[in-house]
GUGU-100031 format. One record per atom (N, C-alpha, C): residue in three letters; x, y, z. Coordinates in steps of 0.001 Angstrom, whole numbers, plus 500000, padded with zeros to 6 digits. Atoms other than C-alpha are relative to their C-alpha. Layout:
% GUGU-100031
ALAXYZ...
END
This chain:
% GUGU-100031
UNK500822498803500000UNK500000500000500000UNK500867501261500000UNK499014498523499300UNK502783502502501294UNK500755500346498362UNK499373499678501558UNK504778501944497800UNK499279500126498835UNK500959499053500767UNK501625502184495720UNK500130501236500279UNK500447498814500031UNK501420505627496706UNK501152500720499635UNK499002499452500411UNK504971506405495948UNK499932500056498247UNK499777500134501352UNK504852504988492486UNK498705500887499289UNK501219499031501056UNK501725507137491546UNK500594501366500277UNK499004498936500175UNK503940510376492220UNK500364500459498596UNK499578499457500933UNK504163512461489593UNK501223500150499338UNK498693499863500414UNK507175512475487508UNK501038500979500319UNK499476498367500337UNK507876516193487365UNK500130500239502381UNK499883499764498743UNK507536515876491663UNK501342498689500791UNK499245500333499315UNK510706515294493356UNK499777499822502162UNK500120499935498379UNK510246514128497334UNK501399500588500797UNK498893499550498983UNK512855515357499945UNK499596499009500998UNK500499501222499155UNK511005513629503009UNK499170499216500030UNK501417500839499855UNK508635510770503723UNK499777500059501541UNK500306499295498532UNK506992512146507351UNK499223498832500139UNK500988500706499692UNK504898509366508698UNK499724499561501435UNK499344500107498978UNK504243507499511843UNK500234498881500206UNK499419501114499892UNK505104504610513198UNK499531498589499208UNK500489501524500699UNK503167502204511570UNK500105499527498514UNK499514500664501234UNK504816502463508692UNK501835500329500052UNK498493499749499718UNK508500501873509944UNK500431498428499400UNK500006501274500509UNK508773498355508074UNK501370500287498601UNK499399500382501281UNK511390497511505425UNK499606500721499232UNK500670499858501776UNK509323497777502443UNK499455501514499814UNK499868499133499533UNK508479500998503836UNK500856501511499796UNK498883499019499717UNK511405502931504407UNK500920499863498363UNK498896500031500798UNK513080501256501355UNK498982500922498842UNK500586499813501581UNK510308502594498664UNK500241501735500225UNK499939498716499493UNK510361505877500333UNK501666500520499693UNK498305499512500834UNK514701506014499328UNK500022499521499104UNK499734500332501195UNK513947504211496679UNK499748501267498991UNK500395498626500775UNK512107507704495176UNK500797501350500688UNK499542499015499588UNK514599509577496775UNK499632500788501153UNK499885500142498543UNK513526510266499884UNK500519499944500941UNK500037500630499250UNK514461510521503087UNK499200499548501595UNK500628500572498957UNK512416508371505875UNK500295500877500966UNK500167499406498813UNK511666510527508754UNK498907499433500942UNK500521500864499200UNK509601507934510600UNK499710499753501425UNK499440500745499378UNK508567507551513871UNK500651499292500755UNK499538501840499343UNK510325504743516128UNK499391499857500795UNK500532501063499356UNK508855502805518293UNK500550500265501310UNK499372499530499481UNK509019503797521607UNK501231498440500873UNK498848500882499339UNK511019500385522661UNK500878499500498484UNK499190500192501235UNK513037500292519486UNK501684500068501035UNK498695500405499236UNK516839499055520576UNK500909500979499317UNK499681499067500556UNK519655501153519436UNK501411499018499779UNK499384500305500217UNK522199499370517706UNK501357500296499295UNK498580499429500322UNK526395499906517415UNK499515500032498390UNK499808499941501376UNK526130499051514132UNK498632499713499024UNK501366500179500958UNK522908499419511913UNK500284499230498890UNK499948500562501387UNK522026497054508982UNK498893500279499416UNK501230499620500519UNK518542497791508418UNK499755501752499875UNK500208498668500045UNK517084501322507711UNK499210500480500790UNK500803500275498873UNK515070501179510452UNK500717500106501494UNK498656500348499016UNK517973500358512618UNK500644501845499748UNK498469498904499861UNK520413503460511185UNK498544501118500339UNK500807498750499646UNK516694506020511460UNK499750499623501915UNK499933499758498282UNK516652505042515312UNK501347500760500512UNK498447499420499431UNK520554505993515570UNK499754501093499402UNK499889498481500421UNK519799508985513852UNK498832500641501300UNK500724499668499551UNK516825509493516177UNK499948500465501652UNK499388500364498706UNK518818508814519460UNK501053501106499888UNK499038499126500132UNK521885510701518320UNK499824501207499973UNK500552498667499989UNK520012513826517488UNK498719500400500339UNK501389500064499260UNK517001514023519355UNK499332501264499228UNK501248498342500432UNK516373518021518407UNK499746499991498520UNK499852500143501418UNK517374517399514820UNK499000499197499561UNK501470500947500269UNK514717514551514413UNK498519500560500401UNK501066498740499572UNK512282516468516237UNK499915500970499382UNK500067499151501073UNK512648519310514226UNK499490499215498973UNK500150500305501559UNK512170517769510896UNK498731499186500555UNK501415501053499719UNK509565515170512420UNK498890500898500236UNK500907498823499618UNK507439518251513400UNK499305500511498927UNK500262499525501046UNK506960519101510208UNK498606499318499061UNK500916500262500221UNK504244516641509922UNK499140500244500516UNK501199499322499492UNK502252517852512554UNK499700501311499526UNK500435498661500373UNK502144521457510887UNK499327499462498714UNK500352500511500531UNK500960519449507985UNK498286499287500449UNK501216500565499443UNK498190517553509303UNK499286501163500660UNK500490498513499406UNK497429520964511252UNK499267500435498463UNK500277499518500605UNK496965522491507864UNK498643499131499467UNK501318501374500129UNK494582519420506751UNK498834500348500620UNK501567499968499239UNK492334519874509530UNK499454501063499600UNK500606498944499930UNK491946523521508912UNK499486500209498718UNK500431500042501698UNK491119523271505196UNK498668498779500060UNK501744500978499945UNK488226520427505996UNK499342500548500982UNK501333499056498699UNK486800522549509011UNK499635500971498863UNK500433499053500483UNK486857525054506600UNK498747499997498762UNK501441500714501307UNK484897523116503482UNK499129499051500586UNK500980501275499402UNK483236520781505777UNK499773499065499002UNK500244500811501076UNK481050518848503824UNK500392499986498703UNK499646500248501170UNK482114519811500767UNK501099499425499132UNK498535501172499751UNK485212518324501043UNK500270498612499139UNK500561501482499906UNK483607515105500731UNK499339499543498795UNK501063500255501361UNK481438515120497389UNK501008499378499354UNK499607500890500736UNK482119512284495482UNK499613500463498130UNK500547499231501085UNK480167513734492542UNK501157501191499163UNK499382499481500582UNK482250516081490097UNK499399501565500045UNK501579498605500345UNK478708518600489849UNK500788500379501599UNK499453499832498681UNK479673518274494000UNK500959500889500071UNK498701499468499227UNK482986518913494411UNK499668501716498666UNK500154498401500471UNK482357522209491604UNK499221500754500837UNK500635498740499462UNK479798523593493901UNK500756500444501031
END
């Protein structure tokens, strides 16, 4: 599901980050998200282990997450001003938001 949505990405749209939250901290995940250039800002788990040496991407975004707490925070924040903006754009159209109809969504 997570890499469907990558591969329908417009050509002409380059990503920088993939903001999400934890429940999509998986392999297949993190890799489709660098696979389009990307990088995974994910996230961890709050009992995620922190390992000398990372092999997974999952693994090296916890050592990044541990190592720089404000730095991850910062950039991870960036989805809640996001989702912020979301809400305030469907409070603002309410229902209209929602029309499935084409006639709908024009009115």
């Amino acid at each position: 599901m997570f890499a469907s949505v990558w591969d329908r990405l417009p050509s002409n749209v380059t990503p920088m980050r993939s903001l999400a939250d934890s429940a999509y901290v998986g392999e297949k995940c993190l890799a489709a998200a660098r696979q389009h250039g990307a990088t995974p800002l994910h996230a961890i788990k709050k009992n995620a282990r922190n390992y000398e040496r990372p092999r997974t991407l999952y693994q090296k975004l916890v050592i990044f997450a541990r190592h720089w707490p404000n730095r991850f925070t910062l950039l991870y924040a960036k989805r809640a001003h996001a989702a912020t903006v979301f809400s305030m754009i469907s409070t603002l159209l309410k229902h209209r938001l929602r029309c499935r109809s084409k006639r709908g969504r024009k009115k």
